[in-house]
FILUMDO-985935 format. One record per residue: x, y, z of N, C-alpha, C in turn; residue number from 1. Coordinates in pm, 1 decimal, decimal comma, always signed. Example, Ala and Ser with C-alpha at 12.3 -4.5 7.8 and 13.67 -1.06 7.14 Angstrom:
2
<r n_x="+1319,0" n_y="-569,0" n_z="+780,0" ca_x="+1230,0" ca_y="-450,0" ca_z="+780,0" c_x="+1320,0" c_y="-330,0" c_z="+780,0" i="1"/>
<r n_x="+1285,0" n_y="-225,0" n_z="+708,0" ca_x="+1367,0" ca_y="-106,0" ca_z="+714,0" c_x="+1290,0" c_y="+3,0" c_z="+787,0" i="2"/>
end
This chain:
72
<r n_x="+1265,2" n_y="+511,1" n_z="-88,5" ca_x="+1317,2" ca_y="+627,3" ca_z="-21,1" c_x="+1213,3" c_y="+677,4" c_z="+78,6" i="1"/>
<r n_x="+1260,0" n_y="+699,6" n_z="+193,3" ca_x="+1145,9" ca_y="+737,0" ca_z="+284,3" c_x="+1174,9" c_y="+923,8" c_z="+339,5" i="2"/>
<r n_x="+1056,4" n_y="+962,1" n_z="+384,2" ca_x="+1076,8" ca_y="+1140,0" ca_z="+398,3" c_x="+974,5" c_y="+1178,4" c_z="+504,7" i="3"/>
<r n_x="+1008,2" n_y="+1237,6" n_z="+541,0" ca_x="+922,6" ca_y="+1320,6" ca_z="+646,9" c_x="+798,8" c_y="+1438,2" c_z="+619,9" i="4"/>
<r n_x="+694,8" n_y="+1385,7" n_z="+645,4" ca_x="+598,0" ca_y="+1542,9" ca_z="+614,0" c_x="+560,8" c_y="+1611,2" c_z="+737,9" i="5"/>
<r n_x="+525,5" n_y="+1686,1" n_z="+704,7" ca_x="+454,6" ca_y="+1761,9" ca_z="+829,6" c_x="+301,5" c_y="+1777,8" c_z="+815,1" i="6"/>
<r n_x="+248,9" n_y="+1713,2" n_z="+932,9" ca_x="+103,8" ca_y="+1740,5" ca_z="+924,9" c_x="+44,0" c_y="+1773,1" c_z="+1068,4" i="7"/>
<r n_x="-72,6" n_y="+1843,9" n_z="+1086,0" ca_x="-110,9" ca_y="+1887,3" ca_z="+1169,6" c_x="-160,8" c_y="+1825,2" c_z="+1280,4" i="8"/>
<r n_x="-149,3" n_y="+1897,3" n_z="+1425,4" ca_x="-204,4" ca_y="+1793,5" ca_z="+1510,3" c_x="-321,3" c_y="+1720,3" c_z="+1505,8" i="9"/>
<r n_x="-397,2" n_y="+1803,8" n_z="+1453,5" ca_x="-526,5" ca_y="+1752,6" ca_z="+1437,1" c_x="-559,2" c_y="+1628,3" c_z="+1346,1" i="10"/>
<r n_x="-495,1" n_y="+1666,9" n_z="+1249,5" ca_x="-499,3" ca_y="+1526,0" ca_z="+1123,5" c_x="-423,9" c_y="+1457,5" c_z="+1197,6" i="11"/>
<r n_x="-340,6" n_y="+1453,2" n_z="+1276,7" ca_x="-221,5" ca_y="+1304,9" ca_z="+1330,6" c_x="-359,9" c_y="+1272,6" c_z="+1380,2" i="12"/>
<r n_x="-386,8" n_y="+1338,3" n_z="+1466,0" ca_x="-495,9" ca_y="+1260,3" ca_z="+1575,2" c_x="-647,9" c_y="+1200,3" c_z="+1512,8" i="13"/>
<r n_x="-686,9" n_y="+1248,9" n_z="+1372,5" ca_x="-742,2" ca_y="+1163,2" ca_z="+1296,0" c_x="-702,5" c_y="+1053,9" c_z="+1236,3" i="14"/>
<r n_x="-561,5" n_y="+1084,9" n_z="+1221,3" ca_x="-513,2" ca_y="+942,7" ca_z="+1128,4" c_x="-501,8" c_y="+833,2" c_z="+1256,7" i="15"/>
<r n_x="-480,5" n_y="+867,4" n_z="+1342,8" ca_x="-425,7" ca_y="+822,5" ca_z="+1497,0" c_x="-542,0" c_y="+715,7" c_z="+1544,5" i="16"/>
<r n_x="-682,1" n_y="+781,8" n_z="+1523,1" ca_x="-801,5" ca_y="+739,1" ca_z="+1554,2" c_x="-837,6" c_y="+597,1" c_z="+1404,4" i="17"/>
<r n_x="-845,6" n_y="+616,0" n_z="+1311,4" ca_x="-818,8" ca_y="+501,0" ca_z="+1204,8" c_x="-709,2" c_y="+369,5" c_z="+1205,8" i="18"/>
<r n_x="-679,6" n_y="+370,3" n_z="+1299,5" ca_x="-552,2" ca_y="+289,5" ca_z="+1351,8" c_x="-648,0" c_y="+198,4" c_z="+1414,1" i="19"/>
<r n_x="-627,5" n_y="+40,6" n_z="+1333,0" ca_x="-667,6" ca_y="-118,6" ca_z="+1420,1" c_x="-570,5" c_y="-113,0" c_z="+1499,4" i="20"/>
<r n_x="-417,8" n_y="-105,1" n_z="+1562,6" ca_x="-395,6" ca_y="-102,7" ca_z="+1648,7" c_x="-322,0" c_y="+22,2" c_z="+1644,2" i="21"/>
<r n_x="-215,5" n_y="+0,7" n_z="+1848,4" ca_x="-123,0" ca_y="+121,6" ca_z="+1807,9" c_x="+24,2" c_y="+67,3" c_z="+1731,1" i="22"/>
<r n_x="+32,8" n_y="-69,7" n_z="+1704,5" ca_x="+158,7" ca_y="-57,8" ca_z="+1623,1" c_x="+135,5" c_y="-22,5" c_z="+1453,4" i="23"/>
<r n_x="+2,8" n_y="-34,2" n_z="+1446,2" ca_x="-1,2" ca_y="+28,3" ca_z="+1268,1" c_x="+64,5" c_y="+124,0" c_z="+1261,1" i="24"/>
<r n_x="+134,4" n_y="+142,9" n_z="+1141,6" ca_x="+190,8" ca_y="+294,5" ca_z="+1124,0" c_x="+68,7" c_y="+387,7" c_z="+1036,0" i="25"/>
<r n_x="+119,4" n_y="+522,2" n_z="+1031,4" ca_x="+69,3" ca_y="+596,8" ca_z="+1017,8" c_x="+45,1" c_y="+571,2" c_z="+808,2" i="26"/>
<r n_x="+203,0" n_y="+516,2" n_z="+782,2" ca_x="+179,6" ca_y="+524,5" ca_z="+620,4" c_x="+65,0" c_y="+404,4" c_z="+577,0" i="27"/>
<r n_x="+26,5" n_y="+295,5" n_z="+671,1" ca_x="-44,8" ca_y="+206,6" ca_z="+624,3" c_x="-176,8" c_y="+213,0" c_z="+637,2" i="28"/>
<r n_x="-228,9" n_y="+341,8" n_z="+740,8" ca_x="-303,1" ca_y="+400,3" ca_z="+769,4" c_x="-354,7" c_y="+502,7" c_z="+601,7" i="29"/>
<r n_x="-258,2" n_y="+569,7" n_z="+565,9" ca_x="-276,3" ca_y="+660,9" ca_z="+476,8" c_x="-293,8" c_y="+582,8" c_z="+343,2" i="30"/>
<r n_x="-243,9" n_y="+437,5" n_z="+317,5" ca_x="-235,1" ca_y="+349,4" ca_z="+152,2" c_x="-384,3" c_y="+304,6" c_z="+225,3" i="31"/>
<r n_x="-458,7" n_y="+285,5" n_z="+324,8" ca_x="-582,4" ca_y="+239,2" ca_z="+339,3" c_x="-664,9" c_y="+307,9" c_z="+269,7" i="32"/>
<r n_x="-676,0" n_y="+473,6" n_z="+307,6" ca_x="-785,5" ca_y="+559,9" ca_z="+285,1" c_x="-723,6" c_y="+607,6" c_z="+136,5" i="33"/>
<r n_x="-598,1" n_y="+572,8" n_z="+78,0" ca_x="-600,6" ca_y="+601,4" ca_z="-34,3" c_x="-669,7" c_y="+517,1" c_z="-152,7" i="34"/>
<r n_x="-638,9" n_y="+352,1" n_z="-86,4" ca_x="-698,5" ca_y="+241,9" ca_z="-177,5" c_x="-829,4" c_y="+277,7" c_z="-146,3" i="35"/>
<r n_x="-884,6" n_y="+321,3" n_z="-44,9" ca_x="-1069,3" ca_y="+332,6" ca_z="-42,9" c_x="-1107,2" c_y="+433,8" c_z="-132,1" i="36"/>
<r n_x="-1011,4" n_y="+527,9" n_z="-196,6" ca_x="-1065,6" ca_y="+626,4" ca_z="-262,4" c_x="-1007,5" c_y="+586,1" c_z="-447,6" i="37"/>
<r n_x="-935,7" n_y="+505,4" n_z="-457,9" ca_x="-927,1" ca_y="+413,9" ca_z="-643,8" c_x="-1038,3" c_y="+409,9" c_z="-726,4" i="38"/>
<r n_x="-1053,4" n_y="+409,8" n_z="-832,2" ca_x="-1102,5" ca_y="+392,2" ca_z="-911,9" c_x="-1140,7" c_y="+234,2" c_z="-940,7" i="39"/>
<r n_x="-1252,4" n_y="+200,1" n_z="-973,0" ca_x="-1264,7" ca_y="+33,9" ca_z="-991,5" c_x="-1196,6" c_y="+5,0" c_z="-1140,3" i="40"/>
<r n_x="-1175,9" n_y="-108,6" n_z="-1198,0" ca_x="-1117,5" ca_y="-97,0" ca_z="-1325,9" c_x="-1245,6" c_y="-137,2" c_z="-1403,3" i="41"/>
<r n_x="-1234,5" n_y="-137,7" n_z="-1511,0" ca_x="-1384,0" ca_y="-178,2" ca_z="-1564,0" c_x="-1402,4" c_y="-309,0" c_z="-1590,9" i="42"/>
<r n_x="-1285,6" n_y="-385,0" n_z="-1593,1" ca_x="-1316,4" ca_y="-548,8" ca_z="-1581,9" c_x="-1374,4" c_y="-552,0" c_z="-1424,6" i="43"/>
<r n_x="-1324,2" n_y="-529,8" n_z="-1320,9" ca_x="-1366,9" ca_y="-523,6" ca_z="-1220,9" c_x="-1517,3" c_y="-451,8" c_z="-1212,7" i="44"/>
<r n_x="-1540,6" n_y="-347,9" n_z="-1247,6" ca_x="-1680,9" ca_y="-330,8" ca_z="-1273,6" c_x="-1788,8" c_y="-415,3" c_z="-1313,0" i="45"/>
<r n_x="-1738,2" n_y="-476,4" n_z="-1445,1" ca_x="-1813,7" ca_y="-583,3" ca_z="-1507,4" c_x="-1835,4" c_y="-692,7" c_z="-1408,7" i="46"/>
<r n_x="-1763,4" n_y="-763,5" n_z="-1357,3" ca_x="-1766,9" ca_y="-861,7" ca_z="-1290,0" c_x="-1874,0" c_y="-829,9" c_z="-1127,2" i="47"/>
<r n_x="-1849,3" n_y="-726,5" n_z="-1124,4" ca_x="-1909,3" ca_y="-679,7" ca_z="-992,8" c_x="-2082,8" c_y="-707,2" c_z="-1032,5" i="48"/>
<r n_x="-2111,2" n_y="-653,1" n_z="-1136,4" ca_x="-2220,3" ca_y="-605,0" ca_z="-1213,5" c_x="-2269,3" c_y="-766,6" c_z="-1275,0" i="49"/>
<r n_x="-2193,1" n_y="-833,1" n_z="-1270,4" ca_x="-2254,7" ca_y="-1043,8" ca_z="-1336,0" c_x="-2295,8" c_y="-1064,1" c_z="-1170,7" i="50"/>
<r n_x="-2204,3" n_y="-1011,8" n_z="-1086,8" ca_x="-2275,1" ca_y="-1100,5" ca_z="-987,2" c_x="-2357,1" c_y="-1048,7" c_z="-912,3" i="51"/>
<r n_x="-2402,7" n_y="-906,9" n_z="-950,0" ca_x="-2525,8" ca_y="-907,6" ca_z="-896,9" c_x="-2684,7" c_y="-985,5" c_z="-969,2" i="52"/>
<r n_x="-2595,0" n_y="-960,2" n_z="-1104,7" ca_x="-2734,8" ca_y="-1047,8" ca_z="-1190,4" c_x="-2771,9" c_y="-1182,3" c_z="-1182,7" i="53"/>
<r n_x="-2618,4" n_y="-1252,6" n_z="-1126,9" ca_x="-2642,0" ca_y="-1392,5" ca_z="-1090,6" c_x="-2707,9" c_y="-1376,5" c_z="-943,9" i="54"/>
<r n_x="-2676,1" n_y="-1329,2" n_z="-869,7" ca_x="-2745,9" ca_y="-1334,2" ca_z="-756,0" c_x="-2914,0" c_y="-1284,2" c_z="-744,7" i="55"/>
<r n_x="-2933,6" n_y="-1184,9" n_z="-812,3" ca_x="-3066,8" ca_y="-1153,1" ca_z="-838,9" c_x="-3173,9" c_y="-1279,5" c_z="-895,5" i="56"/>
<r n_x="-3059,9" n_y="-1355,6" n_z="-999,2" ca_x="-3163,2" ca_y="-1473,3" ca_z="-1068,1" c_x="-3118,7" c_y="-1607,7" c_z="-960,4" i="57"/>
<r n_x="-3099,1" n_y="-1627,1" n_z="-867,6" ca_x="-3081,8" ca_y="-1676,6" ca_z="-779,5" c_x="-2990,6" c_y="-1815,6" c_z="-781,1" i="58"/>
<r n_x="-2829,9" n_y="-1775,3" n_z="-894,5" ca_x="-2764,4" ca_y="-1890,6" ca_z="-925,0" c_x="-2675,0" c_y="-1869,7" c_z="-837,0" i="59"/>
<r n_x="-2680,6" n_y="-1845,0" n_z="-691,1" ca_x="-2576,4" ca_y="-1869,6" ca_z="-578,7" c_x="-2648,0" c_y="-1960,4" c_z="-499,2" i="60"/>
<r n_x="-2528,1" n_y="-1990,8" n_z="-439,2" ca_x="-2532,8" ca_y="-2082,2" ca_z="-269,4" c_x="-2502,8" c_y="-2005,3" c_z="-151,5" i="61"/>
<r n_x="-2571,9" n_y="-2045,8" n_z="-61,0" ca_x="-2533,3" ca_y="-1979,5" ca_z="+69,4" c_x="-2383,8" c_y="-2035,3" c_z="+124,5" i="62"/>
<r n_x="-2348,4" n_y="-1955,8" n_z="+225,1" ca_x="-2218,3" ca_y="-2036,9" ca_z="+261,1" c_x="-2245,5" c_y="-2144,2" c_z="+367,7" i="63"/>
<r n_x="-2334,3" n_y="-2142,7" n_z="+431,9" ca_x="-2408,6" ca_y="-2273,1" ca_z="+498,2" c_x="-2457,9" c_y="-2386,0" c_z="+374,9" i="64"/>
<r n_x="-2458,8" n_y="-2363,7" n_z="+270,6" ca_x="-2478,7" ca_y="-2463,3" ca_z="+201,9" c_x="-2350,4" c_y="-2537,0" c_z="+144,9" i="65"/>
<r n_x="-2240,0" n_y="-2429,8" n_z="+80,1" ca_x="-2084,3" ca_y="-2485,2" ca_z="+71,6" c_x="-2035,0" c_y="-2602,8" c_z="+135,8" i="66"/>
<r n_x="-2067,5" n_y="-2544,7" n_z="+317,6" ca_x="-2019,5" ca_y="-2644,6" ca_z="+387,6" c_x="-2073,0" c_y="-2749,1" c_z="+448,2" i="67"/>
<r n_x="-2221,9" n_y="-2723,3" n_z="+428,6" ca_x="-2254,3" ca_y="-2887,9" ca_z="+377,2" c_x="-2212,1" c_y="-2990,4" c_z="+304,2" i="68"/>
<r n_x="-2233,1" n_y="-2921,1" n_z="+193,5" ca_x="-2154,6" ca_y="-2943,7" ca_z="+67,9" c_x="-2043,5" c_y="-3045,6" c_z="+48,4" i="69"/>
<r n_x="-1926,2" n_y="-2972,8" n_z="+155,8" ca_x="-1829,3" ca_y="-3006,2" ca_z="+212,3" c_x="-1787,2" c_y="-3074,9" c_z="+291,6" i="70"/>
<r n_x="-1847,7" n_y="-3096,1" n_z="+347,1" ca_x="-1894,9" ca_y="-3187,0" ca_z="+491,0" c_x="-1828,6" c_y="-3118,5" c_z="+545,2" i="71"/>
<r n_x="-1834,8" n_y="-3011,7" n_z="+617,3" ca_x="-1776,7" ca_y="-2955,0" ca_z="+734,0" c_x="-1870,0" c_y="-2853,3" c_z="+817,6" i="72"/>
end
């Protein structure tokens, strides 16, 4: 179901300015800055939190090394 709000000139013209282009709409504009403001889940936490420890103990690859790797 879709509805109309009313918001001020000023906020259009902020939300206006957050726009990659001008055909973005305004609601995909607004699920952006809403997903930037979520909560992480705590599996997602955890995982965030292994790979900094793997990266700290230095069990990554660069991505120049991948595609060696790869041959590409």
């Amino acid at each position: 179901m879709e509805t109309t709000i009313q918001i001020s000139k000023e906020l259009q013209k902020k939300l206006k300015e957050r726009k990659f282009s001008s055909k973005e709409s305004y609601e995909k504009v607004i699920w952006d800055l809403l997903e930037d403001n979520m909560e992480l889940s705590e599996e997602t936490k955890r995982d965030i939190e292994e790979a900094r420890k793997e990266f700290k103990e230095g069990k990554t690859i660069s991505h120049k090394q991948v595609l060696k790797e790869l041959g590409l």
